[in-house]
DSSP file (Angstrom, degrees, kcal/mol; ACC not computed):
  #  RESIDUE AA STRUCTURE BP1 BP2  ACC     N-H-->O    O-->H-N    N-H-->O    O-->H-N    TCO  KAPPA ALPHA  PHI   PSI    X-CA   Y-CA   Z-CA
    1    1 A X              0   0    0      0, 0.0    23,-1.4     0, 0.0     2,-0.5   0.000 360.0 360.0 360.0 140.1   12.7   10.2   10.5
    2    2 A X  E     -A   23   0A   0     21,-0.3    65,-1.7    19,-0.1    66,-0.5  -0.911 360.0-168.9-102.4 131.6   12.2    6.6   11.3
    3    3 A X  E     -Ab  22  68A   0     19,-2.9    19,-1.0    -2,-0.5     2,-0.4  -0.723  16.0-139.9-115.3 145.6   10.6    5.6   14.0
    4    4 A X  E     -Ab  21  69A   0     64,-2.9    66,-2.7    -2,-0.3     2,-0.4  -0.946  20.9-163.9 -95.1 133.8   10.3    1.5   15.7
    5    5 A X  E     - b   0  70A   0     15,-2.7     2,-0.4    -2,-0.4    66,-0.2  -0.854   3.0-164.0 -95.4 133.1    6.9    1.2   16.7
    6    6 A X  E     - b   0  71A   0     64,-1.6    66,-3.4    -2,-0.4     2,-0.2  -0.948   8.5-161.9-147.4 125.8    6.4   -2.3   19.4
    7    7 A X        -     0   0    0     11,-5.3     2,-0.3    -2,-0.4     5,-0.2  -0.679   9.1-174.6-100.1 141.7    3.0   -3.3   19.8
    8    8 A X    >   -     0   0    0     64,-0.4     3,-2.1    -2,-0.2     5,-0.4  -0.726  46.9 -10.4-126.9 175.0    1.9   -5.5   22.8
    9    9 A X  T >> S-     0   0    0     -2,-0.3     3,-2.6     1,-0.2     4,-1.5   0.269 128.0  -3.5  54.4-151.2   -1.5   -7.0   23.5
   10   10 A X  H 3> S+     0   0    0      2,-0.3     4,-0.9     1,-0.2    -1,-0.2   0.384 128.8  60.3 -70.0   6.6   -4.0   -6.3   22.0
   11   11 A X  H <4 S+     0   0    0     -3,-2.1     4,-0.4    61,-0.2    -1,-0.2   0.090 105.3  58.6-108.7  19.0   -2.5   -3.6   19.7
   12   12 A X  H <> S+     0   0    0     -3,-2.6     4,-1.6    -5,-0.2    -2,-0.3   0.547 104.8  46.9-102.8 -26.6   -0.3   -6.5   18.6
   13   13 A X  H  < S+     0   0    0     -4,-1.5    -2,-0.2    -5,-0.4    -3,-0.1   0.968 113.2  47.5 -85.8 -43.3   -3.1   -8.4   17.5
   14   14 A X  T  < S+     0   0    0     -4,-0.9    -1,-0.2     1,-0.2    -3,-0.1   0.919 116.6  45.3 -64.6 -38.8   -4.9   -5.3   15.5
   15   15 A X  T  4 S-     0   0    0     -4,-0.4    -1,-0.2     2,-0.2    -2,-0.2   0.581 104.2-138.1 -76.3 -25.2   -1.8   -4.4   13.9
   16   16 A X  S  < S+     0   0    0     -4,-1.6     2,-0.2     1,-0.3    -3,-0.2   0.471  73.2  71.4 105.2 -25.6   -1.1   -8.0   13.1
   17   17 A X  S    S-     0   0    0     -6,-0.2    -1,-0.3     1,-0.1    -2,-0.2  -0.600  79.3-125.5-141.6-169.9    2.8   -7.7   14.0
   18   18 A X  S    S+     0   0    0      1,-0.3   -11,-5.3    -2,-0.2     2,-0.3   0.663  96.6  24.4-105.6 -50.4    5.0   -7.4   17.2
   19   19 A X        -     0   0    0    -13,-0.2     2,-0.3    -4,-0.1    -1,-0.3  -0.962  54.8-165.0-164.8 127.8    6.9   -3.9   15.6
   20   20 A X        -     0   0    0     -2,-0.3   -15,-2.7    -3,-0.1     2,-0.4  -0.689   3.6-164.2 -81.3 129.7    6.2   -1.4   13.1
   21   21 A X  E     +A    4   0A   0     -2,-0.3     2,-0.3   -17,-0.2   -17,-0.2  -0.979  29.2 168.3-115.8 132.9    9.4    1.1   11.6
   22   22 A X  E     -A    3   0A   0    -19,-1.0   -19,-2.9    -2,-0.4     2,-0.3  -0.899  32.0-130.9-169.2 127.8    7.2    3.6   10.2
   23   23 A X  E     -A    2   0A   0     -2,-0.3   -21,-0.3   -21,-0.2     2,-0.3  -0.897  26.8-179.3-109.3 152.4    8.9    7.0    9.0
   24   24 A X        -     0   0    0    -23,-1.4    42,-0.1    -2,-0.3     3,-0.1  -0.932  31.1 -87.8 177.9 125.3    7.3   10.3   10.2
   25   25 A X    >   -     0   0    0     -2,-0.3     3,-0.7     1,-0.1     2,-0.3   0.386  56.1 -85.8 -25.9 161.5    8.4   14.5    9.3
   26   26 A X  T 3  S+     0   0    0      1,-0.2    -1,-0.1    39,-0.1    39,-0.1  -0.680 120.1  36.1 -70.4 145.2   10.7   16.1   11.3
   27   27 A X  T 3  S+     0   0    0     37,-0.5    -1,-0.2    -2,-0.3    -2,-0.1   0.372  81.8 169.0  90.5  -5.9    9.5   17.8   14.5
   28   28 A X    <   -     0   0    0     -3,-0.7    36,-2.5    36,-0.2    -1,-0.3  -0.296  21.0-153.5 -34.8 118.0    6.7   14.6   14.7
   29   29 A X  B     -E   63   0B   0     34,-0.2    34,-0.2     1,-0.1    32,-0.1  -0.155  28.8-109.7 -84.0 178.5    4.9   14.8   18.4
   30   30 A X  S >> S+     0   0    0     32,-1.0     4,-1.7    29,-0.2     3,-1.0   0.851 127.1  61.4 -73.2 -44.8    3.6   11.3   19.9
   31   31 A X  H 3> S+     0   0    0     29,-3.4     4,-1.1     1,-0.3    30,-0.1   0.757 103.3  46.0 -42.3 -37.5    0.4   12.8   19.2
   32   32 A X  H 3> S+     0   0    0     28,-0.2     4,-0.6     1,-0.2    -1,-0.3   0.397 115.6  47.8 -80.5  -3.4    1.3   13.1   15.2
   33   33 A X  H <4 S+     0   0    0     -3,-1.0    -2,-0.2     2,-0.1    -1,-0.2   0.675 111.1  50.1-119.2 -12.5    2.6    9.3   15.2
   34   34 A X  H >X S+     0   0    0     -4,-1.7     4,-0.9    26,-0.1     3,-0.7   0.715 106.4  58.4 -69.9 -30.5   -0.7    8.2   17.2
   35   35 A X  H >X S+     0   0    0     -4,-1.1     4,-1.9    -5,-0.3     3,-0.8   0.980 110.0  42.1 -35.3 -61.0   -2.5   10.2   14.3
   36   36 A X  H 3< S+     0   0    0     -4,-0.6     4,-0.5     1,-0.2    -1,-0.2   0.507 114.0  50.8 -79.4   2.7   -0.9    7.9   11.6
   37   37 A X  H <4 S+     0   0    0     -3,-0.7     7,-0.3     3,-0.1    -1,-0.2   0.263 108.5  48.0-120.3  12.5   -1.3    5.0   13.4
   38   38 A X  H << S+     0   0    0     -4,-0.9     7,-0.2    -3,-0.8    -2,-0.2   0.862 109.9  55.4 -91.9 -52.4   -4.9    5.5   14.1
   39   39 A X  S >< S+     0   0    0     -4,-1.9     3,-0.5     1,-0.2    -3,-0.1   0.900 120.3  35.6 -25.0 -67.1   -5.6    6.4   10.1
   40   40 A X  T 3  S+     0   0    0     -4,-0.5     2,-0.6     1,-0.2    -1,-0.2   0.956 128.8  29.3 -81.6 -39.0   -4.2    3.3    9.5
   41   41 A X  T >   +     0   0    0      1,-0.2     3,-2.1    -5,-0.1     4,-0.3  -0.546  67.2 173.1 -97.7  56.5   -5.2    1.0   12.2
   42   42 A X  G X  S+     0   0    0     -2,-0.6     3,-2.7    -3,-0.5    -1,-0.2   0.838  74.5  69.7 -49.0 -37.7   -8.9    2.4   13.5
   43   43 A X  G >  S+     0   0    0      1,-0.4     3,-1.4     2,-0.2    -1,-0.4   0.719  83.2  68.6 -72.9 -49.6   -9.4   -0.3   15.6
   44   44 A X  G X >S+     0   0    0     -3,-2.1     3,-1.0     1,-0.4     5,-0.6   0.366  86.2  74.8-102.0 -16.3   -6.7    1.0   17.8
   45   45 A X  G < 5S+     0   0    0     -3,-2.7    -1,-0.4    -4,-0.3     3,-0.2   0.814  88.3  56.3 -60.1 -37.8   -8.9    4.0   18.8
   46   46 A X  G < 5S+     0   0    0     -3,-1.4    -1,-0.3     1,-0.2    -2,-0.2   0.162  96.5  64.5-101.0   3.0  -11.0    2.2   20.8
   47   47 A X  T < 5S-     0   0    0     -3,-1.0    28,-0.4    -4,-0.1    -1,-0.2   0.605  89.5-132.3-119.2  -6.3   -8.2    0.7   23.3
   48   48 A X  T   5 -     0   0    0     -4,-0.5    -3,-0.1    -3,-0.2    -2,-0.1   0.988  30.7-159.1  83.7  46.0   -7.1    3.7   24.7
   49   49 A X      < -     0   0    0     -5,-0.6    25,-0.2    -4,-0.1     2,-0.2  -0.258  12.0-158.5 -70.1 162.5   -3.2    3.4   24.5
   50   50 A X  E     -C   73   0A   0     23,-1.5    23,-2.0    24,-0.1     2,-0.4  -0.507  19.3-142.5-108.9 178.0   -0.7    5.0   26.2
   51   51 A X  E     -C   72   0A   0      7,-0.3     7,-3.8    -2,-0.2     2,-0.3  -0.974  15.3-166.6-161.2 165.3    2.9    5.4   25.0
   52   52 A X  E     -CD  71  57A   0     19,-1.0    19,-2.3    -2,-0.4     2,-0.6  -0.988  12.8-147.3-138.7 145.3    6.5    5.5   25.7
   53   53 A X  E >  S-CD  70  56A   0      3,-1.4     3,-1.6     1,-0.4    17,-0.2  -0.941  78.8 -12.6-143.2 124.3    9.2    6.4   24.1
   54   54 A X  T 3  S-     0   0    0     15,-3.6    -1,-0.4    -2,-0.6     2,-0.2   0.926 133.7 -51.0  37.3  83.1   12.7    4.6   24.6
   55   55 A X  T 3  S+     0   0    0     -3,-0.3     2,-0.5    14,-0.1    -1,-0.2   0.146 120.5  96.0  55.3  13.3   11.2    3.1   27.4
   56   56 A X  E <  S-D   53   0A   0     -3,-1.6    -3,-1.4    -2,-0.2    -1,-0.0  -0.946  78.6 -97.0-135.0 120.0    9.5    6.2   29.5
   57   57 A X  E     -D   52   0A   0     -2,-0.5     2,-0.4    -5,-0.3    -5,-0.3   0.145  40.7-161.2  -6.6 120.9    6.1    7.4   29.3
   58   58 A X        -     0   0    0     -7,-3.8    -7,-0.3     4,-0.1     2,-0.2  -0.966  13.6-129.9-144.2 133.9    5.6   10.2   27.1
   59   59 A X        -     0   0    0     -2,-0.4     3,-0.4     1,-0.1   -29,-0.2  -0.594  47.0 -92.2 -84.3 158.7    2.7   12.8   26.9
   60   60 A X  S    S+     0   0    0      1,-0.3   -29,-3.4   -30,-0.2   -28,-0.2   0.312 119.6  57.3-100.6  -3.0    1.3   13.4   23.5
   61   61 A X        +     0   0    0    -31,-0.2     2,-0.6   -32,-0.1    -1,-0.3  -0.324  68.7 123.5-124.3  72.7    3.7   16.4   22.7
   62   62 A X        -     0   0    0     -3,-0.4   -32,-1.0    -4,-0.1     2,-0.3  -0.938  62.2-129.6-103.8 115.4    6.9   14.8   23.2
   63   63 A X  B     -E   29   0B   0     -2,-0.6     2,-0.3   -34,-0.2   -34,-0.2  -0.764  16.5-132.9 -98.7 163.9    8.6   15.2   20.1
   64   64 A X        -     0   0    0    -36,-2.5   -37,-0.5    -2,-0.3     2,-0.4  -0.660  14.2-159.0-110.1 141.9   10.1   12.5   18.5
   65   65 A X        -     0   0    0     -2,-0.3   -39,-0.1     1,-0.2    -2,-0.0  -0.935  42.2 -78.0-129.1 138.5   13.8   12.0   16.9
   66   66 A X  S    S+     0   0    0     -2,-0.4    -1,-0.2     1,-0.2   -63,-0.1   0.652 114.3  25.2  -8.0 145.6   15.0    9.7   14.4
   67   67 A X  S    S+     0   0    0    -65,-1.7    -1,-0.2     1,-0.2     2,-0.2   0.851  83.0 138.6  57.5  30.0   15.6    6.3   16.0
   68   68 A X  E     -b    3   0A   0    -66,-0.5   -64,-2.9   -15,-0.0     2,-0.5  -0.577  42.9-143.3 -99.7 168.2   13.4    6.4   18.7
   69   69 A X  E     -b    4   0A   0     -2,-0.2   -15,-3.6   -66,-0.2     2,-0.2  -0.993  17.1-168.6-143.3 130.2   11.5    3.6   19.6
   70   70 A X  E     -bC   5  53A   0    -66,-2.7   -64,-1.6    -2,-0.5     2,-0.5  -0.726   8.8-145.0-119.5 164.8    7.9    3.9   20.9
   71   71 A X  E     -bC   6  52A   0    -19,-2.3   -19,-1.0    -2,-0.2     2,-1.0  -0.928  10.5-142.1-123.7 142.3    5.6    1.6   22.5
   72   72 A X  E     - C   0  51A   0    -66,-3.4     2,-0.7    -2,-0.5   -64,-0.4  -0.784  22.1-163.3-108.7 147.0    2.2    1.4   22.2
   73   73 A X  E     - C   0  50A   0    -23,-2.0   -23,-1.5    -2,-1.0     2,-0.2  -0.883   4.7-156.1-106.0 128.3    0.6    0.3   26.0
   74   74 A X        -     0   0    0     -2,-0.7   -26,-0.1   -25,-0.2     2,-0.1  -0.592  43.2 -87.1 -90.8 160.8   -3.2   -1.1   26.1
   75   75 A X        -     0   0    0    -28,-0.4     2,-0.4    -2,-0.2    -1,-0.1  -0.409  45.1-126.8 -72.5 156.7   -4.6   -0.6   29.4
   76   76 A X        -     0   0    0     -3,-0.1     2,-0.2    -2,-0.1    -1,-0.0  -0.992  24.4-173.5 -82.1 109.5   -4.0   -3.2   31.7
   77   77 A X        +     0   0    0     -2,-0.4     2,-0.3     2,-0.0     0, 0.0  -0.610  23.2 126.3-107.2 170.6   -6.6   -5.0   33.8
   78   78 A X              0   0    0     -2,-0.2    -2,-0.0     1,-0.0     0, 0.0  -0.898 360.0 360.0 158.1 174.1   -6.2   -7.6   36.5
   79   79 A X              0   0    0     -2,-0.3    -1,-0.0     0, 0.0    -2,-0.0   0.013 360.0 360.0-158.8 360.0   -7.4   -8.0   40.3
């Protein structure tokens, strides 16, 4: 399955780009596509991401189907 990965913040900056298409088994959770993008991108461990998938927050066994598009979310700070 191929998946669009779009990276914001500071997990655009470790990754280098804006959006990743990255292809991933059938029956892939968000939890197995933050696996492979931790493996390749350690740095990304440390920021704590959230994700969403076609635009709605998704817990980390949401599985994912061809043509989805996830986001990865860095925490937000502000005051």
């Amino acid at each position: 399955m191929r998946i669009t990965i779009k990276c914001f913040a500071a997990s655009r900056e470790i990754v280098g780009q804006r959006e990743l298409v990255i292809d991933v088994r059938a029956g892939a959770t968000v939890a197995d596509l933050r696996d492979v993008l931790f493996e390749t991108y350690p740095r990304l461990i440390d920021l704590r991401l959230r994700f969403a998938v076609n635009a709605v927050y998704a817990a980390q066994e949401v599985e994912l189907h061809d043509g989805d598009e996830v986001a990865c979310i860095p925490p937000v700070g502000g005051g």
